[in-house]
N, C-alpha and C positions, 0 to 999 in steps of 0.2 A: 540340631536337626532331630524331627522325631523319627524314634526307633523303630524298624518293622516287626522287629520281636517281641514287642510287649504286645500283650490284650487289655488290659488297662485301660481304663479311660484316662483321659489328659485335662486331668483338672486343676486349673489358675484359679485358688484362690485370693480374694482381692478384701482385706478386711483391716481396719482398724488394730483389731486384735487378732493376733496368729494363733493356729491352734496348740496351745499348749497344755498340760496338764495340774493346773493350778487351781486357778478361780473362774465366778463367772464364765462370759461367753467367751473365753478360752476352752474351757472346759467342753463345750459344748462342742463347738468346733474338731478337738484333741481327738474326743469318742467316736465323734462318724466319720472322721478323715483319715486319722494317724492310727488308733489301738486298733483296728481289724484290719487295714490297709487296704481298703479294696481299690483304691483309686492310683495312678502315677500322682502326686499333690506338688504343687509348686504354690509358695507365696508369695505375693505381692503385699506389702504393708509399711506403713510410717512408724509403727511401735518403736519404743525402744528398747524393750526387752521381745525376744526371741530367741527362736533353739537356731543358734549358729548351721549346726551339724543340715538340717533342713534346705531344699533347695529354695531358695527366696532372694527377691528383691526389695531392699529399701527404699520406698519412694519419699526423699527427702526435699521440706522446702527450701524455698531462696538459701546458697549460703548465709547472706546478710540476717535475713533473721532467724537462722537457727545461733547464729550467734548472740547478737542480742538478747535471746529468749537465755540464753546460759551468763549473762551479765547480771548486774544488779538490777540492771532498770526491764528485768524480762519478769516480776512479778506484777510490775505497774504496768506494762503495755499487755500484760497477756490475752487483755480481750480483744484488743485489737487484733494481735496474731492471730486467734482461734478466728474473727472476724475474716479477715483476708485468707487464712485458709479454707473456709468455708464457703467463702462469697466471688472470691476470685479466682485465687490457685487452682479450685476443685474444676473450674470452667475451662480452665489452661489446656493445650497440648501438653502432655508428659510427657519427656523424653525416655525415661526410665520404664515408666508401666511399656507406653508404647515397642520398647526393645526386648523387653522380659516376654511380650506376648510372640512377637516374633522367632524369639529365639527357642522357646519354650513349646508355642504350635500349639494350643491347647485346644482338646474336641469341646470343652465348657467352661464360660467362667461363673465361677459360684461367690456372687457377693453378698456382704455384711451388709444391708441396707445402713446408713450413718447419715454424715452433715455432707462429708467431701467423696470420700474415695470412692461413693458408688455410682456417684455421678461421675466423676473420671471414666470410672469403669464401665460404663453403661454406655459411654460415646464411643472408646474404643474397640469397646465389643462390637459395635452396629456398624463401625467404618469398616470393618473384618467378616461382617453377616455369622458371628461367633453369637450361639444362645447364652444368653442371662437367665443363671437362674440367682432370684434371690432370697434372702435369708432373714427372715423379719423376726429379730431374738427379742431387742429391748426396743422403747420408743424413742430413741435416742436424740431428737431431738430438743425434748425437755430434760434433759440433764443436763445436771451440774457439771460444769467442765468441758463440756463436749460442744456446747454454744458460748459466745461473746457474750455482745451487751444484749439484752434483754427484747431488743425492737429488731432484732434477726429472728427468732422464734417462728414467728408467725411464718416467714420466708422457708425455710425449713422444712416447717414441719408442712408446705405444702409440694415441696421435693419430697420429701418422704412418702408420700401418698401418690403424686405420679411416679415414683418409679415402684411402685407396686401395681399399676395398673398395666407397667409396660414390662414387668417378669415376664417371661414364660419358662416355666412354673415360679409362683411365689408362694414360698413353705414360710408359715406360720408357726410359732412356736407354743399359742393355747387358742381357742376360740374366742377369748375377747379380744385378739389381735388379730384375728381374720374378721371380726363383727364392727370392728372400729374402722378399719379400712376399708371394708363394705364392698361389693358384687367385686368377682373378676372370676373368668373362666377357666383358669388353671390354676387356683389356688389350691392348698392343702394344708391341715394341721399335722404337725408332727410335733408331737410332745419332746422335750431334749432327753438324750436316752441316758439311761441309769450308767453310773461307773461299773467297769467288769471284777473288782477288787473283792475277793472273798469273803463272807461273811464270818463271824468267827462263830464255832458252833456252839458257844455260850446262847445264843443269841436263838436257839431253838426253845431251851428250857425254860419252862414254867413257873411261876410262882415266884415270891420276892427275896433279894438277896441281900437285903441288908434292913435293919429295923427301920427305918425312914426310905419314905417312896423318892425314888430317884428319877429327876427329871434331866434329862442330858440335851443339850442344845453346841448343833456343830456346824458355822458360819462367819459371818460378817458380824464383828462388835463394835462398829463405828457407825457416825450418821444416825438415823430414826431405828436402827436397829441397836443402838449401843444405848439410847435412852429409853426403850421401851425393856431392853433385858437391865438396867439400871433399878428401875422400879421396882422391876418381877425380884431381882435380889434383895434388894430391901424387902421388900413384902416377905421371902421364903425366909429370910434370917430371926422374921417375929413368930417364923412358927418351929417346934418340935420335932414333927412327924414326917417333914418335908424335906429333900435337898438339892439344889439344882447345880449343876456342872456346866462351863459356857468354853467350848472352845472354837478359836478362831482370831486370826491377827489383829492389828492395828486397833486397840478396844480403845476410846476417845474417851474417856471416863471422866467426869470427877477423882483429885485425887485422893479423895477421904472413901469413897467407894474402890476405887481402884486397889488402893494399900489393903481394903478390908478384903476382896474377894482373892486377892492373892495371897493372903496370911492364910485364911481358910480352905485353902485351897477350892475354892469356886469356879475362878478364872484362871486356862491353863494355858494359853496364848496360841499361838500356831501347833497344834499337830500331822506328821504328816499323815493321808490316807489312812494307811493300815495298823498303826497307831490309835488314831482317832477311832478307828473303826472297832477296839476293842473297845470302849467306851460307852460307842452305842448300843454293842451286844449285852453291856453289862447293866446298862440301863431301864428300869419300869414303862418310861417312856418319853418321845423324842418331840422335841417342840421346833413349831415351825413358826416365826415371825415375821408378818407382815403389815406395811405401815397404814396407821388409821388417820393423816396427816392429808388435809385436803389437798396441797401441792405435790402431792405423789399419788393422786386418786388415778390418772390416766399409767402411770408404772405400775401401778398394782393390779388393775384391770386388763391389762396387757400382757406380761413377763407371764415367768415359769419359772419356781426357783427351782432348780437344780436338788436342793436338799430333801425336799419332798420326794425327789422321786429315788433318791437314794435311800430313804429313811422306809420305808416300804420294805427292804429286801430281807430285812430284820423280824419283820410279822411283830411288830412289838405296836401297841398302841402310837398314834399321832395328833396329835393336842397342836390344831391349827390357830394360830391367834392371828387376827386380821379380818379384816370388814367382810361381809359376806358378799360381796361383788370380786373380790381378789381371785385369782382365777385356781388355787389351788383348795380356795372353798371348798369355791362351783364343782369342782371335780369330785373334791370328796363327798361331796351331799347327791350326788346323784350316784356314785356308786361306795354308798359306806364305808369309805375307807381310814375315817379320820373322825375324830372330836372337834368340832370345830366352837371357836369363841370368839363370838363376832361382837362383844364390848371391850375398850380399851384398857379398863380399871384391872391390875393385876390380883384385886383379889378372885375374879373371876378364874384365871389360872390355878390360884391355890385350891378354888372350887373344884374345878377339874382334876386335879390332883387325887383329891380324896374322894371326889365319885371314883375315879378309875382301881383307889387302893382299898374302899371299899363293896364295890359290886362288882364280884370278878365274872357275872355272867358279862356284863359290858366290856371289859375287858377282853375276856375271849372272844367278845362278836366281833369289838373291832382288830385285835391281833389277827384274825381269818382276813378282817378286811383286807387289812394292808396284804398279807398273802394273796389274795387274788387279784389286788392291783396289780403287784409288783410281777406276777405269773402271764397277768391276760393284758390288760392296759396299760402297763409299762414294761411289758415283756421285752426286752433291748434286744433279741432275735429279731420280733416283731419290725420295730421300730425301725434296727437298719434296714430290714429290705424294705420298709417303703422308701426310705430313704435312696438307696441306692439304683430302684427302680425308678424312681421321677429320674435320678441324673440319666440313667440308659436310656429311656425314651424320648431326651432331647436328640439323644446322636442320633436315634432311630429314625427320626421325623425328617 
């Protein structure tokens, strides 16, 4: 039963991914829910990794095929499964959501826009006259893993698009995912706010610390981001003056590159936060990649990485690689916060490299830059209170 003691809001979380403090849109979640706590937070989710300790419910399918899925024959059927959960399960009565909400009492449910859970979510909130608010981080319909066979797509991704028309409020995570969705009365963008993890105060001073300009890169080294930092290492190995650092898990390499960047110490595999975070302090400048790959042109138009807006707090130059429609471009070109390189060829990189280690008027324009992002437009004060202010004025209404 809910408590008469707390002022709190009563927020059911309902998301694919729980907020944790790891990757992606866990990450994103973690910041505006859990690190400043302003909310009671209960979750709902089918993940399989989550923080135990958290109040939540697993919403699990069929026993039947959660079994199967853990057998031999659960690599062959899996699109079938992703299939049926998407196309059937998601339409079901749940017994589970439906109990956690009752039990729970929640003044808002705040969903992950997905394939399944937000449609679950969206019926049971309306059978309760409980506000939806939702949460449009990635396009998730067009990823990998998150859909079956290839002719659900279209099915999908036009769920995705009515229940953004039927939020109230639908928070967007950059302007090309509120322009792609197109008119609705209570939308808003909200950039994903910056981690609160210290900066190290290396990361003030000026001037370079080592005979070769260091390029530090802290992310994803798998997929179109593990072949486009593949390139850029080959390229930086033929030259002298140059040296780049890549850290982040699961890197998918070749293993004749693989063996080379980790003999030379290139590639440093997962660090945690604070860790990593001296890296980037000690760094000339911090690079951001994004994919130039037509079948990720609607991801990259869309999303918001997470790194960019971390990568700011540093005031150290930002060398964005990625098509100039990618929306952390667009950001930077209208308020000079970044170098941006909008051809795919890694010598272009190396280019940037040595504009930035030889004209240090440029350099200190955009070091300011990122300062003023990271202060005014991704000020993460900023950012929770609007944040926290959309959820209050549902209860208000």
């Amino acid at each position: 039963m809910k408590e008469e003691t707390t002022e709190k809001l009563r927020v059911m979380v309902v998301s694919i991914a729980p907020p944790q403090n790891n990757h992606g849109v866990r990450i994103v979640l973690y910041r505006h829910l859990v690190a400043r706590n302003p909310f009671d937070v209960f979750v709902a989710t089918d993940a399989r990794e989550l923080d135990e300790d958290r109040p939540h419910k697993r919403l699990r399918l069929p026993r039947l095929l959660q079994r199967v899925r853990n057998t031999r024959l659960g690599p062959k059927i899996s699109s079938f499964v992703r299939d049926y959960e998407n196309m059937i399960w998601a339409l079901l009565p749940n017994k589970d959501l439906d109990s956690a909400i009752d039990d729970f009492e929640p003044d808002i449910l705040l969903v992950l826009a997905d394939n399944s859970l937000s449609k679950m979510a969206y019926r049971a909130a309306r059978k309760r006259n409980l506000p939806v608010a939702g949460l449009f981080l990635d396009w998730v319909p067009i990823m990998k893993g998150y859909f079956g066979h290839r002719w659900t797509v279209p099915f999908l991704d036009r769920w995705f698009r009515r229940f953004y028309r039927e939020c109230d409020p639908a928070i967007c995570t950059s302007d090309g995912m509120k322009e792609e969705l197109g008119d609705h009365p209570n939308s808003h963008v909200i950039y994903p706010m910056p981690g609160q993890h210290r900066v190290p105060e290396l990361a003030s001073t000026t001037g370079r610390r080592s005979e070769k300009f260091q390029l530090v890169y802290v992310g994803s080294a798998e997929n179109f981001y593990g072949r486009m930092l593949c390139s850029l290492i080959t390229e930086f190995e033929a030259t002298t003056d140059l040296a780049i650092t890549v850290i982040g898990p699961k890197a998918d390499w070749p293993q004749k590159i693989s063996d080379l960047a980790i003999e030379k110490g290139i590639y440093l595999g997962f660090k945690p936060p604070e860790e990593a975070a001296s890296y980037l302090a000690a760094a000339d400048a911090l690079l951001v990649v994004m994919s130039f790959e037509e079948e990720y042109e609607l991801f990259m138009r869309t999303s918001f990485t997470t790194k960019f807006l971390d990568y700011v707090a540093y005031g150290k130059p930002v060398i964005l690689w990625g098509p100039d429609y990618c929306t952390p471009s667009r950001v930077a070109a209208a308020h000079s916060g970044a170098l941006p390189v909008t051809t795919e060829e890694p010598e272009a990189i190396v280019a940037a490299c040595r504009r930035l280690a030889n004209e240090p008027e440029l350099y200190a324009e955009l070091s300011d830059g990122a300062r003023r992002m990271h202060e005014n437009l991704f000020n993460p004060d900023r950012l929770q209170g609007i944040f926290v202010s959309e959820m209050e004025k549902l209860v208000e209404k």
